[in-house]
C-alpha positions in Angstrom: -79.2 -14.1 -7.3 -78.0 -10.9 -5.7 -75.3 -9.0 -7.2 -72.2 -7.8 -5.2 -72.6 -4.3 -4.4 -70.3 -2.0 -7.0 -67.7 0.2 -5.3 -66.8 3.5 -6.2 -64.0 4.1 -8.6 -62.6 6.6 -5.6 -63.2 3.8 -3.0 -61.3 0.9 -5.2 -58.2 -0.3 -3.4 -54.4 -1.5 -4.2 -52.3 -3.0 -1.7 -54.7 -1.5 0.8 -54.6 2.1 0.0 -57.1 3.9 -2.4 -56.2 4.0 -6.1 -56.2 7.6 -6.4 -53.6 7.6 -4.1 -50.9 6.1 -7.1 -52.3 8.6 -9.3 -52.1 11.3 -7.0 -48.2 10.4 -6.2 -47.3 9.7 -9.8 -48.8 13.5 -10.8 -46.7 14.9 -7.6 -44.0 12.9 -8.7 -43.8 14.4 -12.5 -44.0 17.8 -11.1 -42.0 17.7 -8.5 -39.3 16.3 -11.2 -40.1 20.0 -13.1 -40.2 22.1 -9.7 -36.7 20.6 -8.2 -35.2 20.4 -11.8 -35.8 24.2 -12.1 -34.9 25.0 -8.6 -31.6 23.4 -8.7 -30.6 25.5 -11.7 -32.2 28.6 -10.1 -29.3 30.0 -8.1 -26.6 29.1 -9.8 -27.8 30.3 -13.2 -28.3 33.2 -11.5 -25.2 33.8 -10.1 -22.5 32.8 -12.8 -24.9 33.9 -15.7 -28.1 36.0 -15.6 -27.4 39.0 -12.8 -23.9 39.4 -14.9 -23.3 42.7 -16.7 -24.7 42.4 -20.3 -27.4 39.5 -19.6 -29.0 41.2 -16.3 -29.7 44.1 -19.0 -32.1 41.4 -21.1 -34.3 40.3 -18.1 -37.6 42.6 -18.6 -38.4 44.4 -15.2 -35.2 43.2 -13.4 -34.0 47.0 -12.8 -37.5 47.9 -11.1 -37.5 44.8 -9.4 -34.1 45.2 -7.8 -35.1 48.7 -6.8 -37.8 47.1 -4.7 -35.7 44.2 -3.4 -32.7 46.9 -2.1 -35.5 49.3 -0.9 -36.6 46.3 1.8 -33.2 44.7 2.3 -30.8 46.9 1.3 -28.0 47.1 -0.6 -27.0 43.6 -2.0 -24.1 42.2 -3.5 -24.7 39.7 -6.5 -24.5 36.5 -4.1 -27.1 37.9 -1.7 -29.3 39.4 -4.1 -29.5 35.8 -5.8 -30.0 34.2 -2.7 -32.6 37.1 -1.7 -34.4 36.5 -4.9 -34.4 32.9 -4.9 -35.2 32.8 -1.0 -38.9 35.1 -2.3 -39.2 32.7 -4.9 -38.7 29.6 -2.4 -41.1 31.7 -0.1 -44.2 32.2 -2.4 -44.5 29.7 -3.8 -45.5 28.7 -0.4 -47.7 31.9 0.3 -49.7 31.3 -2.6 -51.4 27.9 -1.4 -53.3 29.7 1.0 -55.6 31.5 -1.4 -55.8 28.3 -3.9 -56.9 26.5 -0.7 -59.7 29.3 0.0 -60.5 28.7 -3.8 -61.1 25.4 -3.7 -62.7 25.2 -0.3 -65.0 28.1 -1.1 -65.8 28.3 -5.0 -64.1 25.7 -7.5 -63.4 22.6 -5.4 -59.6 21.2 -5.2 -59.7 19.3 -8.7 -60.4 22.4 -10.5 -58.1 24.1 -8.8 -55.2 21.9 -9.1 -56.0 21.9 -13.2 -55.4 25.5 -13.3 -52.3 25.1 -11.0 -50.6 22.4 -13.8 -51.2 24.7 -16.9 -49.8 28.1 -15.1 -46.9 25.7 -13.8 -46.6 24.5 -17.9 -46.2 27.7 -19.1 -44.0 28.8 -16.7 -41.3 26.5 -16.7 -41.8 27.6 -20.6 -41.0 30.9 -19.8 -37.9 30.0 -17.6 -35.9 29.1 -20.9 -35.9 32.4 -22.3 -33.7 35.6 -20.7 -36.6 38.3 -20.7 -39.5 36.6 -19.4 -37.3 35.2 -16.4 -39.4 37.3 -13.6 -42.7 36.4 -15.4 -41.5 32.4 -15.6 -41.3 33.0 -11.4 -44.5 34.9 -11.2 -46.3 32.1 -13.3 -44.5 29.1 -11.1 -45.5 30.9 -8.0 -48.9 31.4 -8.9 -49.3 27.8 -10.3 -48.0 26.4 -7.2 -50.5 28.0 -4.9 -53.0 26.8 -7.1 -51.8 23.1 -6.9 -49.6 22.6 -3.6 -52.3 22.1 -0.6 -55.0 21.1 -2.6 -53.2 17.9 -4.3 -51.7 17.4 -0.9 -55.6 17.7 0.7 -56.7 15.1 -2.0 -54.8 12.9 -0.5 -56.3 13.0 3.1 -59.4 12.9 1.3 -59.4 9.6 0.1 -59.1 7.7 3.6 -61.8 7.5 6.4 -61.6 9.6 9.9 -60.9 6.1 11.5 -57.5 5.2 9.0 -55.1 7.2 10.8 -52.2 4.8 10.7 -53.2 4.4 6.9 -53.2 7.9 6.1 -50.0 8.3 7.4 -48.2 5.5 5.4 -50.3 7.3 2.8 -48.4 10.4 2.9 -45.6 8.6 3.6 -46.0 7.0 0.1 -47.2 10.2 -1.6 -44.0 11.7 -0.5 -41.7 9.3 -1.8 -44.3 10.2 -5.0 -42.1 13.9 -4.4 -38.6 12.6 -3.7 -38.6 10.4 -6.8 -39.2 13.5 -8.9 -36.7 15.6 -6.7 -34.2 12.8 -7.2 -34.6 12.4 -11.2 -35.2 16.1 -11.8 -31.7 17.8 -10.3 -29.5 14.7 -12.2 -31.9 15.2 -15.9 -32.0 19.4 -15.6 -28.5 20.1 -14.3 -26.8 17.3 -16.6 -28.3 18.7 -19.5 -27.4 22.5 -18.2 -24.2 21.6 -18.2 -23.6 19.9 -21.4 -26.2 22.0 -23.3 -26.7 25.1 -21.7 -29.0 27.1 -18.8 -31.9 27.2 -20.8 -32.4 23.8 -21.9 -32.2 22.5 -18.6 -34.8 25.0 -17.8 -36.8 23.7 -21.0 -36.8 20.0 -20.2 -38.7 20.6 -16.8 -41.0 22.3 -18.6 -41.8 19.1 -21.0 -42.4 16.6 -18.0 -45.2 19.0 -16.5 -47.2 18.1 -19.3 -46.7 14.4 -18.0 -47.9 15.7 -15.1 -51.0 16.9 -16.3 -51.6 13.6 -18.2 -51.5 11.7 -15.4 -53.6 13.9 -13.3 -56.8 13.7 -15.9 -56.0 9.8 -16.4 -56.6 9.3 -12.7 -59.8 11.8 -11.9 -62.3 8.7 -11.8 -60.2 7.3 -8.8 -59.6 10.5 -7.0 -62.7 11.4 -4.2 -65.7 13.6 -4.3 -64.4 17.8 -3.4 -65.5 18.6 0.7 -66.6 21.4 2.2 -67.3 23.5 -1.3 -69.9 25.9 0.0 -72.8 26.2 -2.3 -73.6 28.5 -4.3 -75.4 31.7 -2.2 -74.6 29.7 1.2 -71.5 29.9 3.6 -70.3 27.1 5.5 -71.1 27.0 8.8 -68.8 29.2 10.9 -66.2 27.5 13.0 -66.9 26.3 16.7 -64.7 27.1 19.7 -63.4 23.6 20.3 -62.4 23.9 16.1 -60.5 27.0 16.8 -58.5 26.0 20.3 -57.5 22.8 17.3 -56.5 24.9 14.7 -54.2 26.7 17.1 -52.7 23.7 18.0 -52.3 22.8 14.9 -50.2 26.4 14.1 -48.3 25.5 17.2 -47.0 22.5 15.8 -46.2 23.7 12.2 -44.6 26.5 13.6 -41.9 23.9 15.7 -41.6 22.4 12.0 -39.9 25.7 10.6 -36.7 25.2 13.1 -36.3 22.4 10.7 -37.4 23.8 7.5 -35.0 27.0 7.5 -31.8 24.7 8.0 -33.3 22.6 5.3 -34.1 24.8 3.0 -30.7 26.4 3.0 -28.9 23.6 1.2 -30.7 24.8 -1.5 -29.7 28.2 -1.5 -26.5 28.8 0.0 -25.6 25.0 0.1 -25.2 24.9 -3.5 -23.3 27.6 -3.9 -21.1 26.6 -1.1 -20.6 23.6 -3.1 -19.5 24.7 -6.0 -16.9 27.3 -4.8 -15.4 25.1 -1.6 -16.1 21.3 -2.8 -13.5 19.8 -4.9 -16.2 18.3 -7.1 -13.4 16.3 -9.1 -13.8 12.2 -9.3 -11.3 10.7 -11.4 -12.4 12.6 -14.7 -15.5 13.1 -13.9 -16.3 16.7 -12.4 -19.9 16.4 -10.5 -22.8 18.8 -11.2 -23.2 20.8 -8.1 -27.1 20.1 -8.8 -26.8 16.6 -8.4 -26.3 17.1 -4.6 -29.7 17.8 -4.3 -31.0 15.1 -6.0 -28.7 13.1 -3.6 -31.1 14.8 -0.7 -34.4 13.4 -2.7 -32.9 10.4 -3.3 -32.2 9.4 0.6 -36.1 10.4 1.0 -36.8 7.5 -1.2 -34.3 5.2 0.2 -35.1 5.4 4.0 -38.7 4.9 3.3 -39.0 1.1 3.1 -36.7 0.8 6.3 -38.6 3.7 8.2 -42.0 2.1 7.2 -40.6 -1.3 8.6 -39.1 0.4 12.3 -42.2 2.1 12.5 -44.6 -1.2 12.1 -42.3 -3.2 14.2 -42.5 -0.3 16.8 -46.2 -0.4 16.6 -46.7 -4.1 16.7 -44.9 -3.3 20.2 -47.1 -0.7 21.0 -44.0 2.0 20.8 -44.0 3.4 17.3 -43.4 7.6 18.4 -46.1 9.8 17.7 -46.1 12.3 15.2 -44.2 15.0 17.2 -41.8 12.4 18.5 -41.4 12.0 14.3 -41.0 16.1 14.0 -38.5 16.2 16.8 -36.4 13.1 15.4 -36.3 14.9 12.4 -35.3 18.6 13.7 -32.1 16.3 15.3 -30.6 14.5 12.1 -31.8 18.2 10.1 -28.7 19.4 12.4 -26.3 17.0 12.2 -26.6 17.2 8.2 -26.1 21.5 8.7 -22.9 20.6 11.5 -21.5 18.3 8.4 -21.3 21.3 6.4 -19.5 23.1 9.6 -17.2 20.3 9.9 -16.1 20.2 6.5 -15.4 23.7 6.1 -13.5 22.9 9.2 -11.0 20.7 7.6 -10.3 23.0 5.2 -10.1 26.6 5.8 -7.8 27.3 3.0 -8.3 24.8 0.5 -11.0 22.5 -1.1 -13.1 20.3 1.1 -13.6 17.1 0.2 -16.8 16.0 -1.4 -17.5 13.1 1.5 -18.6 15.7 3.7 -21.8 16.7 1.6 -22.2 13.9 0.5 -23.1 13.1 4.1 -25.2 15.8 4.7 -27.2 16.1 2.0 -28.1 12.2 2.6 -28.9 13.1 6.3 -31.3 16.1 4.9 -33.0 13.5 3.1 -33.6 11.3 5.9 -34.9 14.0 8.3 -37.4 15.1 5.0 -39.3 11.8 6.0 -39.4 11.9 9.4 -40.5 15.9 9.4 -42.9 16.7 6.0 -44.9 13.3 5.5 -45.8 13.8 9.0 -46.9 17.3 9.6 -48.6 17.3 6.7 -51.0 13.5 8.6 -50.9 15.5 11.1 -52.9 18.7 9.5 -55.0 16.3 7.5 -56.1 14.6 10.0 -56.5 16.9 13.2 -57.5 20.3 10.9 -61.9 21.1 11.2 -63.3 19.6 7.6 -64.5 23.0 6.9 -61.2 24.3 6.7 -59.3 21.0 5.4 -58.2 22.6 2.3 -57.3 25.9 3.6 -55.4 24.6 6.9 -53.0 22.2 4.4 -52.2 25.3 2.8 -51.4 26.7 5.5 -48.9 24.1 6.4 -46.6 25.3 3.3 -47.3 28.7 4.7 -45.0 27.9 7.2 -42.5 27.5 3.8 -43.3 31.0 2.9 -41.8 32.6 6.1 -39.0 30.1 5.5 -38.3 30.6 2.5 -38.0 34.7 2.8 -36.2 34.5 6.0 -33.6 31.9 4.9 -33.0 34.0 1.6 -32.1 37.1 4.1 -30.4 34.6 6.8 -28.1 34.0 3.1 -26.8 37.4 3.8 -24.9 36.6 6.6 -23.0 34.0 4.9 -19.9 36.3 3.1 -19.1 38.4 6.7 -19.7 35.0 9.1 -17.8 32.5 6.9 -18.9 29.3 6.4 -17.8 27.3 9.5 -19.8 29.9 11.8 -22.6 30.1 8.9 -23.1 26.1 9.0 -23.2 26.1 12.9 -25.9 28.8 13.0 -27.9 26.5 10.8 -27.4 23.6 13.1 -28.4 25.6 16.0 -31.9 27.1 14.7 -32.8 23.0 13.4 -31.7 21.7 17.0 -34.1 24.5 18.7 -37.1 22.9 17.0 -36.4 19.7 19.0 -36.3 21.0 22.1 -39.4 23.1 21.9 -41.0 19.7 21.1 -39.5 18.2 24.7 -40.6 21.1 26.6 -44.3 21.3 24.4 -45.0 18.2 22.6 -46.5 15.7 26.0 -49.2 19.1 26.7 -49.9 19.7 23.0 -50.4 15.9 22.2 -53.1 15.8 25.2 -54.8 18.9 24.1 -55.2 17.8 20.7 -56.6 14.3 21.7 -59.1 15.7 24.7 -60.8 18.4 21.7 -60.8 15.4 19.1 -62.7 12.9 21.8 -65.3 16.3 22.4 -66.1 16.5 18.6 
């Protein structure tokens, strides 16, 4: 009697996808709660508490630190040197994927790599709760996110064949909701309990569910697939063809387009929030809104318009018209702008008084929408059209994108005192809108390009 062949824990499937992939979205999800909890705080603790006179004094290294910031950017009042600060922060932690990509395509292998990412993230959302070791808590939650970001994502894209590329999609598409569900819970748990209890307990509780994180990582290593391209030991991978390189540049292209997007996004995070809290009038009925609870609105219209962008998208390609994945990026750039012109809009309305909270309300629920058309996607699109030797290393380099971002939106922050807000908000608009009409004018010739080098090889 002959025995049915035994699958591989990593090739084991549920509702079509590959196990791992829960396990992977559930450990995203956990710290993703801890990253956006934090980051929510981050500005506005700084701002109405830490850079005050008589707690700045407590921060170990701040005085040198602010010497190099002012030496780059100049002299900074306390709004723009948060928003500086927080806009490096927001920055390396997407420079620092790069090298834990190179590490795990090169020496250690992504599951490795991503360990050591979870316990430097651990200890520092730790640190975070404590005054002095505030620069150190960054340092540690930059350095642990460039251990874990591209490789967790490259796990992903891992677990599917060359020939799922509708599959792998949805399965980014599912990982990512894996993110938002974090982003959503973390902002409403951290800020809450900021505000009843204080800055630091907030800043303690995201530090609890990255140990979840962990947890769940280690249950599901069984399900997760085998490491690629990890040269071995004495031998170097093979070097990279011209057809691979004219492909990676492509790729570049496109991820640069993406940042149009990215800096409008990113900016409700910085200077949103603090917009929100001096201009909204946050009051409803007796109940006066955390301003961090706005961006768990943004995460929380990720999760929502998945299910109904998964359903347009299949009835689109049972019709054989679902866009492609610039088409996606482009959509994305669009509703990205109407979310900053809200912000515009609403300022508008009320030049000399307190806007009411509708208008972010709206925007931050369009930033969440335009998330899913833009992220899920480039991120398929790296995974799938990147050279294997390099998969790692070029995902990595799709949150590299975040690191320009992130520095140039905390120095685009600056301009937000002598513009004012209406002007501010338009700018914003302006730079997401760009992005969709480079991918008009570029995205037909790219798309070709990219299709003709994957048919050579």
């Amino acid at each position: 009697m002959n025995k049915a062949p035994v699958v591989p824990r990593h090739e084991e499937r549920l509702w079509g996808h590959p196990k791992g992939l829960i396990f992977l979205a559930m450990t995203e999800m956990w710290e993703r709660f801890s990253f956006y909890g934090m980051r929510a705080l981050l500005v506005l603790y700084m701002v109405q508490e830490l850079l005050l006179p008589g707690r700045i004094e407590n921060v170990a290294g701040m005085g040198a630190y602010r010497s190099v910031v002012e030496s780059i950017f100049g002299e900074l009042s306390t709004q723009a040197f948060a928003s500086q600060t927080f806009g490096l922060y927001a920055g390396f932690v997407y420079f620092t994927p790069l090298f834990g990509g190179l590490l795990a395509d090169r020496w250690l292998g992504a599951k490795r790599v991503v360990m050591i990412g979870i316990a430097l993230m651990t200890l520092g959302h730790f640190a975070m709760a404590f005054d002095v070791s505030f620069l150190l808590a960054l340092l540690l939650l930059v350095l642990g996110s460039g251990c874990l970001k591209g490789n967790i994502a490259a796990q992903v894209g891992h677990l599917y064949e060359r020939h799922e590329e509708t599959l792998r999609s949805k399965g980014y598409a599912i990982f990512s909701t894996g993110i938002n569900v974090g982003a959503t819970i973390g902002p409403l748990v951290c800020g809450l309990l900021a505000q009843v209890y204080g800055w630091h307990i907030g800043f303690g509780a995201a530090g609890l569910f990255m140990l979840v994180a962990a947890v769940v990582y280690f249950t599901g290593l069984k399900y997760f697939a085998e490491d690629r391209a990890v040269a071995p030991v004495g031998e170097s991978l093979p070097p990279l063809t011209a057809s691979e390189w004219k492909m990676i540049a492509l790729v570049v292209c496109v991820l640069l387009i993406t940042m149009c997007q990215s800096f409008a996004y990113e900016q409700l995070w910085n200077v949103g929030l603090l917009w929100v809290n001096e201009r909204v009038d946050l009051t409803i009925g007796t109940l006066t809104v955390p301003t961090p609870w706005f961006a768990s609105e943004d995460s929380f219209a990720s999760v929502v318009a998945l299910p109904l962008l998964l359903v347009i998208w299949a009835w689109q390609g049972r019709r054989g018209g679902e866009p492609g994945d610039l088409a996606k990026i482009a959509t994305g750039a669009i509703i990205m702008a109407c979310s900053s012109a809200m912000l515009a809009i609403g300022a508008l309305s009320a030049p000399d008084g307190k806007v009411s909270i509708l208008f972010p309300l709206v925007a931050y629920f369009l930033s969440g929408i335009a998330f899913m058309y833009q992220w899920p996607t480039a991120l398929a699109l790296v995974s799938r059209r990147a050279p294997k030797k390099i998969n790692a290393l070029m995902m990595a380099g799709a949150y590299l994108t975040l690191f320009v971002v992130g520095v140039g939106t905390g120095y685009i922050a600056r301009f937000y005192e002598p513009l004012g807000d209406v002007a501010f908000w338009t700018l914003q608009a302006g730079i997401s809108a760009t992005g969709a009409l480079l991918v008009l004018f570029l995205g037909g010739a790219i798309k070709r390009r990219m299709d003709a080098l994957e048919d050579l090889g």
